[in-house]
Structures are given as structure tokens and as C-alpha cells.
N, C-alpha and C positions, 0 to 999 in steps of 0.2 A: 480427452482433449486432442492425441495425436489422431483418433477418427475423426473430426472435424477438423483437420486441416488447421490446427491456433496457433496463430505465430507468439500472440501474446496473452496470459492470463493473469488475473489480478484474484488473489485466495485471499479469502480473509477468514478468521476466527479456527484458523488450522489449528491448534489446540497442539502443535509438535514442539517438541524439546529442540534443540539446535542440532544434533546427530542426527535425530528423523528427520526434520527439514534438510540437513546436508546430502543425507539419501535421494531424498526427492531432484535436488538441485542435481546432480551427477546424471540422473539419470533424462532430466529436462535439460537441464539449465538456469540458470536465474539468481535470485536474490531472495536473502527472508531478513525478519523480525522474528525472533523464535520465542515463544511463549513460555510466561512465565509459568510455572506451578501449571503447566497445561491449560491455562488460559489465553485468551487471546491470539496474537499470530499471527502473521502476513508475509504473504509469496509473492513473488513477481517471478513467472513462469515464462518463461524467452523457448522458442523454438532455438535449438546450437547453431543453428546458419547464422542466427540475428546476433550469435556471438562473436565472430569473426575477430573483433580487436574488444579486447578489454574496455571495461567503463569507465569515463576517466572519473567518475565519484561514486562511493558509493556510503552509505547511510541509513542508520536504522537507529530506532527508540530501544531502550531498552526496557521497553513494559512489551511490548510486542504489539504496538499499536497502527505502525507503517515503518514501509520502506521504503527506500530511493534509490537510486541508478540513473547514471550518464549513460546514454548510450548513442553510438552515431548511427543514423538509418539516412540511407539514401543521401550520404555527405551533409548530415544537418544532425547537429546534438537534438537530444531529447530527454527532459528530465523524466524519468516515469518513477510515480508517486504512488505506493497503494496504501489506503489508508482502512483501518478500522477502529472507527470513534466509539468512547467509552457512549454507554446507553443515556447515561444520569447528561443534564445540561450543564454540560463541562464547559466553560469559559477556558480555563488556562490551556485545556488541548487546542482547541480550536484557535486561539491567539499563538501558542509555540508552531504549531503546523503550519500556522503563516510566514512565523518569523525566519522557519525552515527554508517554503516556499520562495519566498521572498531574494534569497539570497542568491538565486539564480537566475531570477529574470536577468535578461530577456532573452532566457533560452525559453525554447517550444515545450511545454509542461502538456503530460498526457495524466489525468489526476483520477482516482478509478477509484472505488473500495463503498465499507458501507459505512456510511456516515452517521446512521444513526437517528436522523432528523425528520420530523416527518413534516409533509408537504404545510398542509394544514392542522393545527395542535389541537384543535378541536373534537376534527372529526375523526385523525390520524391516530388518536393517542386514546386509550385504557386511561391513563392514568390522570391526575391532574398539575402535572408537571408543567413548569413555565417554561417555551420555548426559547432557547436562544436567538438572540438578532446579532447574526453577523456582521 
């Protein structure tokens, strides 16, 4: 990442304990969700310039499913959000992620990760699973 020049990254499905993600953070910077039982996981990877003042929020699941951070860039908050949604068509993730969401407008939300969903369920999808409608 630091050879291509990333200010910001968004990891999902890091499979780290909260000590290996702390590792990682020190030596980037950033925020995590640390996986349970080695599952799951999410980083939010900041170049240490973009850390200058602390975030004024910061927030995580405790499955390891997303993360959030306040952070100010160029004198304007910004919520960044990384999410990694369960595979199965979870209703109650995708309604709490909102309710999360939600509570910050109308700050600028930078929302990244893998969601999980595929475009068309049809053609997207192995299985015959029913698509969520958001």
C-alpha cells in the first residue's frame, strides 16, 4: 500500500485478533473491528499525515463486521465506514448498519467494504438464495 502512494484503505475479512490488528495500526495508522475466533475483521488504514488530530468518533461491532471513524480532511468531518457484510441475506445487519449510519448525517460518509450482495441474484449468485431489497 505504502508503494502506491494510499492515503486510505479499507481491509475487510482480516481474520486478526485485536493485538495483530494493533500491530498493524502502529505501524499505518488507523482503526479496526478485530475478528472474532479469526473470523471476520475490518481495518481502516489512514496514511499518519491524515492523522494529525485525533477522530472525534470512533466505533466498531463487536462481531468484526465494520468500522467507523471521525476524521477531519481538508477542515470537513468525514465519517468513514468499512464494512464486511455477513454472506447469508441478513436483514438485521443491514437495518443496524443503517441505524449506525444514520446517526451521523449530515456529515460527508465515505462507506467502502464488501457487502456481500450481488448485483443481479440471478446471474450473480451459485446458490439459490433470496436477495435482499434495501
Amino acid at each position: 500500500l505504502k508503494h502506491e502512494k494510499t492515503d486510505i484503505a479499507f481491509l475487510q475479512e482480516t481474520h486478526l485478533a485485536a493485538h495483530e490488528a494493533e500491530k498493524l495500526i502502529k505501524i499505518w495508522g488507523g482503526y479496526y473491528s478485530a475478528a472474532l475466533q479469526k473470523k471476520n475483521g475490518t481495518i481502516i488504514l489512514l496514511k499518519k499525515s491524515l492523522l494529525s488530530s485525533a477522530p472525534t468518533a470512533y466505533h466498531a461491532d463487536s462481531a468484526g463486521r465494520w468500522c467507523s471513524c471521525i476524521i477531519l480532511l481538508q477542515q470537513q468531518n468525514f465519517l468513514l465506514t468499512n464494512v464486511y457484510a455477513p454472506t447469508s441475506d441478513d436483514l438485521e445487519f443491514f437495518n443496524s448498519l443503517a441505524a449506525h449510519l444514520h446517526q451521523f448525517t449530515p456529515q460527508s460518509i465515505l462507506l467502502g467494504g464488501d457487502f456481500n450482495l450481488p448485483l443481479n441474484p440471478i446471474t450473480d449468485r451459485s446458490s439459490t438464495c433470496r436477495a435482499v431489497k434495501l
